[in-house]
Jmol script that loads the backbone (N, CA, C; Angstrom):
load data "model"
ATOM      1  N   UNK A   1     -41.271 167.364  72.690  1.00  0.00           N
ATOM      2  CA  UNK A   1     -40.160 167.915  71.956  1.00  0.00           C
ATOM      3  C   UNK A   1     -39.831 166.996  70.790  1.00  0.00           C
ATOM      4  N   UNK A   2     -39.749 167.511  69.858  1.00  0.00           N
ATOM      5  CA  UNK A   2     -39.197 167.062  68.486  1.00  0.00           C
ATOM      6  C   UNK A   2     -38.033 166.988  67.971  1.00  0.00           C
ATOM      7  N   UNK A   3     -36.994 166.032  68.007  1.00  0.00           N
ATOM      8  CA  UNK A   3     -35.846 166.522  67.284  1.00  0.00           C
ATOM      9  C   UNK A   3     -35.707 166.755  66.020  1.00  0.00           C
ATOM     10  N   UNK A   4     -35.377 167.552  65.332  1.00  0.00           N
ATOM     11  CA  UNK A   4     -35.175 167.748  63.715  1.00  0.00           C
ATOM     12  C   UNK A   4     -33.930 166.447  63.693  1.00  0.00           C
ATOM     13  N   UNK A   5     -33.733 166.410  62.303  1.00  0.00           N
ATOM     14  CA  UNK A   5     -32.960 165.213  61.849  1.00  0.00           C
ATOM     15  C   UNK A   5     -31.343 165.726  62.169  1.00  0.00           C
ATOM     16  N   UNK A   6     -31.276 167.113  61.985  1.00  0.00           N
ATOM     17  CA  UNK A   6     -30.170 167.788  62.628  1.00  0.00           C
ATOM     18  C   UNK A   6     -29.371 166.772  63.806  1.00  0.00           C
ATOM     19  N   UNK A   7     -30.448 167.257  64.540  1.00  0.00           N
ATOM     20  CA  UNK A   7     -29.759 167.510  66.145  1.00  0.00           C
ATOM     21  C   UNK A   7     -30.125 165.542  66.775  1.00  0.00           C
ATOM     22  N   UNK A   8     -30.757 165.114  65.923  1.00  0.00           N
ATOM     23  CA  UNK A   8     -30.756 163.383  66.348  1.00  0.00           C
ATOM     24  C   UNK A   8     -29.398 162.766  66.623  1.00  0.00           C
ATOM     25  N   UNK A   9     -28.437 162.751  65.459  1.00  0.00           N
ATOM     26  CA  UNK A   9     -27.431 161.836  65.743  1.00  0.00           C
ATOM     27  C   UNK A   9     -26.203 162.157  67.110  1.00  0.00           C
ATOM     28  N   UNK A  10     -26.576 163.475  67.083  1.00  0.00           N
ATOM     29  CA  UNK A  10     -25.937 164.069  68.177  1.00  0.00           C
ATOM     30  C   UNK A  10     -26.273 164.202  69.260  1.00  0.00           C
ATOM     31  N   UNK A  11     -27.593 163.609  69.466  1.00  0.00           N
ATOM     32  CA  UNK A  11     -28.500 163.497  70.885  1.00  0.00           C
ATOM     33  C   UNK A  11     -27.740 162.001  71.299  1.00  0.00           C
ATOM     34  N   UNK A  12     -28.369 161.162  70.279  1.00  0.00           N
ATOM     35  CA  UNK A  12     -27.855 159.555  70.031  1.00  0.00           C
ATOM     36  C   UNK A  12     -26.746 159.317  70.470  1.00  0.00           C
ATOM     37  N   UNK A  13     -25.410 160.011  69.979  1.00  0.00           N
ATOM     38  CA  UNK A  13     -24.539 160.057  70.310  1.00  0.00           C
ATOM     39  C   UNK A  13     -24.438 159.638  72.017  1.00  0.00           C
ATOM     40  N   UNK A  14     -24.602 161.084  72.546  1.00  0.00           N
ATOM     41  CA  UNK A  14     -24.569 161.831  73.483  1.00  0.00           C
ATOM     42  C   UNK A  14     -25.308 160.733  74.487  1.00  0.00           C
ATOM     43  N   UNK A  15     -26.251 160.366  74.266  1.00  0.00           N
ATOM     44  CA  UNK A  15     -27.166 159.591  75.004  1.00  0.00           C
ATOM     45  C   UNK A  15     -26.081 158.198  75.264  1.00  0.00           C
ATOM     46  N   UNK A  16     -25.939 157.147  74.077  1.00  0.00           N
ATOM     47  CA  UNK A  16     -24.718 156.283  73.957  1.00  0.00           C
ATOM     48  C   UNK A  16     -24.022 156.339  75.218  1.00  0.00           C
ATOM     49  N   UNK A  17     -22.953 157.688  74.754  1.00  0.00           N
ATOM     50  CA  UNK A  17     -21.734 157.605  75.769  1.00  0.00           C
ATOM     51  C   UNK A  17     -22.007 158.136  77.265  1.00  0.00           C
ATOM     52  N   UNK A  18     -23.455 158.412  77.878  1.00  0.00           N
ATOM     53  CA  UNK A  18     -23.875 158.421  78.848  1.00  0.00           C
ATOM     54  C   UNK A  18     -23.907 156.919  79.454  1.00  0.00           C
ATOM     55  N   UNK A  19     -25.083 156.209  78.697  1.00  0.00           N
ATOM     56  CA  UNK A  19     -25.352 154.899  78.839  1.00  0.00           C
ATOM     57  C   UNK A  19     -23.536 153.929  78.944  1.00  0.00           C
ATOM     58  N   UNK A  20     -22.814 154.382  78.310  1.00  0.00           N
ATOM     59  CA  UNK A  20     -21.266 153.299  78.413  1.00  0.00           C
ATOM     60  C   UNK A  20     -20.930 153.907  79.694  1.00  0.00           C
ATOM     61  N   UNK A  21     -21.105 155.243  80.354  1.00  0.00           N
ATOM     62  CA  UNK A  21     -20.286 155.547  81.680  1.00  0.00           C
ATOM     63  C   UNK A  21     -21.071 154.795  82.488  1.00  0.00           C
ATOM     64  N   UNK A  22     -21.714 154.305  82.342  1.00  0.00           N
ATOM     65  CA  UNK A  22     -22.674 153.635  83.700  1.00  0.00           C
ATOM     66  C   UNK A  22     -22.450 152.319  83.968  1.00  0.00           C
ATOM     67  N   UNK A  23     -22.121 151.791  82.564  1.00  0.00           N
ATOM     68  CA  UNK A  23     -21.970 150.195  82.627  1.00  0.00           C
ATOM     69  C   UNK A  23     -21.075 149.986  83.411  1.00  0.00           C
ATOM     70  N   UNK A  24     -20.720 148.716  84.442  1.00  0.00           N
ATOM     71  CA  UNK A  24     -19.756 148.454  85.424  1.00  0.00           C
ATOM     72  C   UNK A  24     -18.383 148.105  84.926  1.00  0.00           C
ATOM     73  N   UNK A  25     -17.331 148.149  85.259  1.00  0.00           N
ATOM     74  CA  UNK A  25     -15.631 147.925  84.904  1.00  0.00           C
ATOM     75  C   UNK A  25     -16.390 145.996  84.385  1.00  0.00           C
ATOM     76  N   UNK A  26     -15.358 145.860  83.615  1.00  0.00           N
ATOM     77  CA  UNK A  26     -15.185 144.343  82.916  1.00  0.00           C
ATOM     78  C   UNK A  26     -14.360 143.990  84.303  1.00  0.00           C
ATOM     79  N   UNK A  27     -15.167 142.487  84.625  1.00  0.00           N
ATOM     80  CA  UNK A  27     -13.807 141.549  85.482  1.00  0.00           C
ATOM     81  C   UNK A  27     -12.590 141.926  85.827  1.00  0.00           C
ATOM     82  N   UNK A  28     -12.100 141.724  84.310  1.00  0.00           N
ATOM     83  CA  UNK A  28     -10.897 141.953  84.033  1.00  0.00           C
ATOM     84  C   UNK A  28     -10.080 142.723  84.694  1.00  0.00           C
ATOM     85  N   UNK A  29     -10.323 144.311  84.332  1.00  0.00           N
ATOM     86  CA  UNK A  29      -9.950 145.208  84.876  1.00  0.00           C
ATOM     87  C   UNK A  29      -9.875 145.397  86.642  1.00  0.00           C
ATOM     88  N   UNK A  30     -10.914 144.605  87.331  1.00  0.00           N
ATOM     89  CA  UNK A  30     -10.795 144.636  88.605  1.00  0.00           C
ATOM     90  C   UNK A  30      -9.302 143.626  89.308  1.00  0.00           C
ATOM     91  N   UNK A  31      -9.077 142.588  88.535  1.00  0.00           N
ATOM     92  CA  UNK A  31      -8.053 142.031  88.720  1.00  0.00           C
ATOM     93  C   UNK A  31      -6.645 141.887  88.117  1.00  0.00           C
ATOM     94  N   UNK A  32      -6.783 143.323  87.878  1.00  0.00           N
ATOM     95  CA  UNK A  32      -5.132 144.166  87.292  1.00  0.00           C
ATOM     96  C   UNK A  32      -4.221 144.343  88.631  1.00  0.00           C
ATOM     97  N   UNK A  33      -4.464 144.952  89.550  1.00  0.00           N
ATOM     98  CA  UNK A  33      -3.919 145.325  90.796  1.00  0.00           C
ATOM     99  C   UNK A  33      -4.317 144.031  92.486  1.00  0.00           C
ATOM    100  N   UNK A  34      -3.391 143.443  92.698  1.00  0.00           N
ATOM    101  CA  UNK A  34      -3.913 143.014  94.204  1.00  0.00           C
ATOM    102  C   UNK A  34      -3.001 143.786  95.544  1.00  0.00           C
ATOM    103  N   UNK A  35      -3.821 144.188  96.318  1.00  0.00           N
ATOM    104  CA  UNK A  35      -3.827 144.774  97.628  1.00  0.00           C
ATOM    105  C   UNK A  35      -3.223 144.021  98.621  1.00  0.00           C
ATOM    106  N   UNK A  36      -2.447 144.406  99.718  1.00  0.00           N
ATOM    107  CA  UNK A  36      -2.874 143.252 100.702  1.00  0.00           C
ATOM    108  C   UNK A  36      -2.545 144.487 102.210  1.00  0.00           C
ATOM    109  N   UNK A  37      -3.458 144.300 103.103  1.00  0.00           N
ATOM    110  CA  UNK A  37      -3.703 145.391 103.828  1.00  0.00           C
ATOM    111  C   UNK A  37      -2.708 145.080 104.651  1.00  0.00           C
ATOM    112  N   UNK A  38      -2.177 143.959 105.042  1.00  0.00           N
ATOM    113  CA  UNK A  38      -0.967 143.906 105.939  1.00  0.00           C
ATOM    114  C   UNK A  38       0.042 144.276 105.876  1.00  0.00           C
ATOM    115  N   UNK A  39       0.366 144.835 104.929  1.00  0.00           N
ATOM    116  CA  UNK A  39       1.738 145.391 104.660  1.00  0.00           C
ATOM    117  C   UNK A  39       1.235 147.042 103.425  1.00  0.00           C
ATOM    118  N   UNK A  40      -0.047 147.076 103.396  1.00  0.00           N
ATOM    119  CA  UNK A  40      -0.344 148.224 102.514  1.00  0.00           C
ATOM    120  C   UNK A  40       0.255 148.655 100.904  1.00  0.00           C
ATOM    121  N   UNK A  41       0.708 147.512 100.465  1.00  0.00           N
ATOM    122  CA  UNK A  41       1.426 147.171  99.236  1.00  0.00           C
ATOM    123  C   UNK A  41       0.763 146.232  98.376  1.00  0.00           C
ATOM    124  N   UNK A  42       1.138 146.644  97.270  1.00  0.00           N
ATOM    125  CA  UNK A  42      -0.064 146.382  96.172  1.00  0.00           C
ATOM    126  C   UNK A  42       1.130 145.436  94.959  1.00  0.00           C
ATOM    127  N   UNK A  43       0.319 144.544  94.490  1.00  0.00           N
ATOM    128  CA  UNK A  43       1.472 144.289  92.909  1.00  0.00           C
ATOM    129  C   UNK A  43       0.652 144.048  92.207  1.00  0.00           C
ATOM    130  N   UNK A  44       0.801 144.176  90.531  1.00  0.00           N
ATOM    131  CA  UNK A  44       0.327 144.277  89.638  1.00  0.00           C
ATOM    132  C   UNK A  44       1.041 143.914  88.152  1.00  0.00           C
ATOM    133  N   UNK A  45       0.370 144.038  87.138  1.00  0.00           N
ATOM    134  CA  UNK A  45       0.572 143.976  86.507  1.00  0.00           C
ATOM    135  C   UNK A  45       1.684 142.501  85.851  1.00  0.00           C
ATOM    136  N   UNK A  46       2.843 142.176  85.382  1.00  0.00           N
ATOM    137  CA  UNK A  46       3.517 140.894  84.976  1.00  0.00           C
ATOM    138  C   UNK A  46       3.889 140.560  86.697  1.00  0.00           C
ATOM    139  N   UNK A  47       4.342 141.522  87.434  1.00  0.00           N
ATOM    140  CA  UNK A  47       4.461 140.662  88.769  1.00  0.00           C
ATOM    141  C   UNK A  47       3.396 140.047  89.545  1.00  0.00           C
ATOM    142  N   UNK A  48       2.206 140.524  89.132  1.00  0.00           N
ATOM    143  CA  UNK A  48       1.332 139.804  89.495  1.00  0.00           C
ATOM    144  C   UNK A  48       0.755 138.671  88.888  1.00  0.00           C
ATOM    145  N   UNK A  49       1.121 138.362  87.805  1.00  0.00           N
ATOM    146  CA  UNK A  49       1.070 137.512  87.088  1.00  0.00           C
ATOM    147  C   UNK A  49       2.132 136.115  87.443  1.00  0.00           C
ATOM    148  N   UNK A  50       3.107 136.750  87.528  1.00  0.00           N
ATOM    149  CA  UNK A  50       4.069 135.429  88.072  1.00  0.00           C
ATOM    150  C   UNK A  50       3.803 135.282  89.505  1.00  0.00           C
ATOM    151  N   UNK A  51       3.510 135.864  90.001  1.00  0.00           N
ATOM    152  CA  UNK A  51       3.495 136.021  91.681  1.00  0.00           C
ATOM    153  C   UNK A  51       2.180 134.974  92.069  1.00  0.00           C
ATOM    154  N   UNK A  52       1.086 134.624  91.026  1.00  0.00           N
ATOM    155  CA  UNK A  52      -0.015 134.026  90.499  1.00  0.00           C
ATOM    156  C   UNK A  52       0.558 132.696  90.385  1.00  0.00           C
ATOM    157  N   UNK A  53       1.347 132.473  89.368  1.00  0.00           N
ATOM    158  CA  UNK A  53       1.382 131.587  88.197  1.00  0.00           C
ATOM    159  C   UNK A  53       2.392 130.806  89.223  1.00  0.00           C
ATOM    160  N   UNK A  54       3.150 130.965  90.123  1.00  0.00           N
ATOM    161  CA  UNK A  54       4.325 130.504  90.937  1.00  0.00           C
ATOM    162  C   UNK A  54       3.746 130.188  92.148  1.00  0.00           C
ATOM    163  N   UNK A  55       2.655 130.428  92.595  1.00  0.00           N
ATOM    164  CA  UNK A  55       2.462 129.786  94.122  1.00  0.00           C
ATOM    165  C   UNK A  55       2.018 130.667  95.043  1.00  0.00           C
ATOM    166  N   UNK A  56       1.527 132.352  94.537  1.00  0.00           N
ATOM    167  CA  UNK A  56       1.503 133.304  94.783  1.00  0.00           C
ATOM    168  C   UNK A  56       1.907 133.469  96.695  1.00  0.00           C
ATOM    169  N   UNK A  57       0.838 133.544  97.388  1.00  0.00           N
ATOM    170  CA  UNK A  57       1.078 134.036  98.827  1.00  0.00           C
ATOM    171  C   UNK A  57       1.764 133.152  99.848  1.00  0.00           C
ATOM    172  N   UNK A  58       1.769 131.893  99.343  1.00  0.00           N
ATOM    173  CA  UNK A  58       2.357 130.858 100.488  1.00  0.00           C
ATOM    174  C   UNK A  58       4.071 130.675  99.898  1.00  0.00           C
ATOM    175  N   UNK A  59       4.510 130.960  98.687  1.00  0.00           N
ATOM    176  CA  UNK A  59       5.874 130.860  98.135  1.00  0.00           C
ATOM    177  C   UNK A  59       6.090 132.163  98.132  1.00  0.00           C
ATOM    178  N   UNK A  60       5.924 133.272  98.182  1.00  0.00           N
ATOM    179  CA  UNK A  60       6.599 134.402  98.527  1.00  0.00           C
ATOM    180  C   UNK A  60       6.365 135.665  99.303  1.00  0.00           C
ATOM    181  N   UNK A  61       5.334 134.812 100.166  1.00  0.00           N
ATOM    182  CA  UNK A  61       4.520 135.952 101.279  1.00  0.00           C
ATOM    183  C   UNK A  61       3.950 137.412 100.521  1.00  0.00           C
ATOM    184  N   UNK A  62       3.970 138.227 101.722  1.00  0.00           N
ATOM    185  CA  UNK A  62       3.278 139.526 101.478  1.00  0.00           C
ATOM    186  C   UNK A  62       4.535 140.574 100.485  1.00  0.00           C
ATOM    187  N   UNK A  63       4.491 141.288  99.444  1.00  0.00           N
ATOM    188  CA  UNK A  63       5.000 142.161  99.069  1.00  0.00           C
ATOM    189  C   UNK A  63       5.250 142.637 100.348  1.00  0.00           C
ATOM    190  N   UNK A  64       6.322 143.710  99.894  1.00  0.00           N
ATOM    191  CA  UNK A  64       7.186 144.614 100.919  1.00  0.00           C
ATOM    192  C   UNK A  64       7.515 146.143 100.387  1.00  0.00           C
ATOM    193  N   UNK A  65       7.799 146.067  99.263  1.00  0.00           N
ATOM    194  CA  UNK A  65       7.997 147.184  98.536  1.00  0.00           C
ATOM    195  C   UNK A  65       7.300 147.469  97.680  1.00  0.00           C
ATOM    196  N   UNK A  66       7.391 148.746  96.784  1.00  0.00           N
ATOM    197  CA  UNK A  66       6.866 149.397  95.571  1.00  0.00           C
ATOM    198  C   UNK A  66       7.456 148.849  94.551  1.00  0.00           C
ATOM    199  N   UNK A  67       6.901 148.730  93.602  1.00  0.00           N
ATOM    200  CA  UNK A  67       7.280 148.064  92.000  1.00  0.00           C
ATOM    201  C   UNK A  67       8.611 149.543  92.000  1.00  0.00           C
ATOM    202  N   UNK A  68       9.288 149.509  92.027  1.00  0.00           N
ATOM    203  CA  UNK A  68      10.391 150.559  91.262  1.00  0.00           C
ATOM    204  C   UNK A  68      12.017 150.159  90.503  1.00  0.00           C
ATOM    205  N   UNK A  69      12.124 151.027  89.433  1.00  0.00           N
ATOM    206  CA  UNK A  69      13.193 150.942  88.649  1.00  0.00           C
ATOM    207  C   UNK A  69      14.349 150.872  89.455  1.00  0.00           C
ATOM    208  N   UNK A  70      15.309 150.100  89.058  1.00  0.00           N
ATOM    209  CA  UNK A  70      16.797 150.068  89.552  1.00  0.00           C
ATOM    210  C   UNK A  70      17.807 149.575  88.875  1.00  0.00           C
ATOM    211  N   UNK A  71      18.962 150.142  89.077  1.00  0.00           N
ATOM    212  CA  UNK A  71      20.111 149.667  88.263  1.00  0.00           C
ATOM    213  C   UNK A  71      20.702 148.945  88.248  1.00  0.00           C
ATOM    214  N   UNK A  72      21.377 147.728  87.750  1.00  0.00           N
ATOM    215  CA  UNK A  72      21.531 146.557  88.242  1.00  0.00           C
ATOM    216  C   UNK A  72      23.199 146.983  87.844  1.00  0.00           C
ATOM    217  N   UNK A  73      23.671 146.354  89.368  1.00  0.00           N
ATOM    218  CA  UNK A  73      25.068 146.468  89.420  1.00  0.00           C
ATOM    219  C   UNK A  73      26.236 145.492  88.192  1.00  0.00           C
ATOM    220  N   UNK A  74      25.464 144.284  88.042  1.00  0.00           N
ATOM    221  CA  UNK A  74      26.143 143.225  87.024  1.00  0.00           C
ATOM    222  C   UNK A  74      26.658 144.038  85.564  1.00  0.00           C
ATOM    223  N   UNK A  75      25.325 144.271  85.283  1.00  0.00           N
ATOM    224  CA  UNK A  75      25.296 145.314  83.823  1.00  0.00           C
ATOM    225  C   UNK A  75      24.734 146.683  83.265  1.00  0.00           C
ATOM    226  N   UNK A  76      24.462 147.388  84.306  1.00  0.00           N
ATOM    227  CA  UNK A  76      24.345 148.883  84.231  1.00  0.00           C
ATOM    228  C   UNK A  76      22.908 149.239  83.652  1.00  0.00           C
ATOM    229  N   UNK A  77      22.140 147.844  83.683  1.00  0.00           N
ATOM    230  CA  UNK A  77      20.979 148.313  83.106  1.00  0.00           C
ATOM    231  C   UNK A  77      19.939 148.686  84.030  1.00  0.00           C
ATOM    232  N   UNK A  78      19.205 149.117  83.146  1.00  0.00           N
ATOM    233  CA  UNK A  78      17.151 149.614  84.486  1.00  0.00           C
ATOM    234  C   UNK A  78      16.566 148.477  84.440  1.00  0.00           C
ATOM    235  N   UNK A  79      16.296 147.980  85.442  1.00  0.00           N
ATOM    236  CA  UNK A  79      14.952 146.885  85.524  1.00  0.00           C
ATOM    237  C   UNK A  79      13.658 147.001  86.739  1.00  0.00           C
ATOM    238  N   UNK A  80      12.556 147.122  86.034  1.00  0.00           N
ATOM    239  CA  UNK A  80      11.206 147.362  87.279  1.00  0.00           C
ATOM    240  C   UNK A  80      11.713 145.986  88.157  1.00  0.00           C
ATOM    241  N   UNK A  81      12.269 146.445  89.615  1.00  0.00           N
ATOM    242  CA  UNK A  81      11.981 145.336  90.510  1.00  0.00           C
ATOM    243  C   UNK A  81      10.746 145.508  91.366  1.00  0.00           C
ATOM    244  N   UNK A  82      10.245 144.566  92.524  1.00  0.00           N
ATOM    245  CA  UNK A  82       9.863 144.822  93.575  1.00  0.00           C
ATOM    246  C   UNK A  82       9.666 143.314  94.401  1.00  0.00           C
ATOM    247  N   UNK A  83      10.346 143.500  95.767  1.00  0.00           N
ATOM    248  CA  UNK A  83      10.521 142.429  96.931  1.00  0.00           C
ATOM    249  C   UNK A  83       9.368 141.948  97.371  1.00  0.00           C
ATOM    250  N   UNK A  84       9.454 140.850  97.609  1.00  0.00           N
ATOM    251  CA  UNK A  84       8.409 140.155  98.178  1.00  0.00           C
ATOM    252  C   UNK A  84       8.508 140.424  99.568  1.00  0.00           C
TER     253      UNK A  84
END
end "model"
wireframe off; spacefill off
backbone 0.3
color backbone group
């Protein structure tokens, strides 16, 4: 089979973004979210970052809750909490 000059860049293309779905997730991305099966609660993202950066599992044990919004009684504002 022959491609005319047409239908090349669009094979190319096509071929490309086959070849990028295959390549494996970057590092990175695998260590966005941590798990912990004992309590089935996950943290991520800046809490996982401080939760890291502070002493992570021996200074504030296993998560307990879901990352969720709440209103803080002091000043009426929203802030993402979640309990250790």
């Amino acid at each position: 089979m022959r491609l005319t000059s047409r239908l090349a860049p669009a094979y190319l293309l096509a071929l490309g973004l086959f070849a990028l779905s295959l390549a494996p997730a970057p590092p990175a991305a695998a260590a966005a979210e941590r798990c912990f099966p004992e309590t089935g609660r996950c943290i991520s993202g800046r809490f996982l970052s401080f939760w890291e950066e502070q002493g992570g599992l021996p200074v504030f044990g296993f998560p307990t809750t879901r990352a969720r919004v709440e209103r803080s009684r002091d000043d009426g504002q929203f802030y993402l909490t979640q309990c250790p």
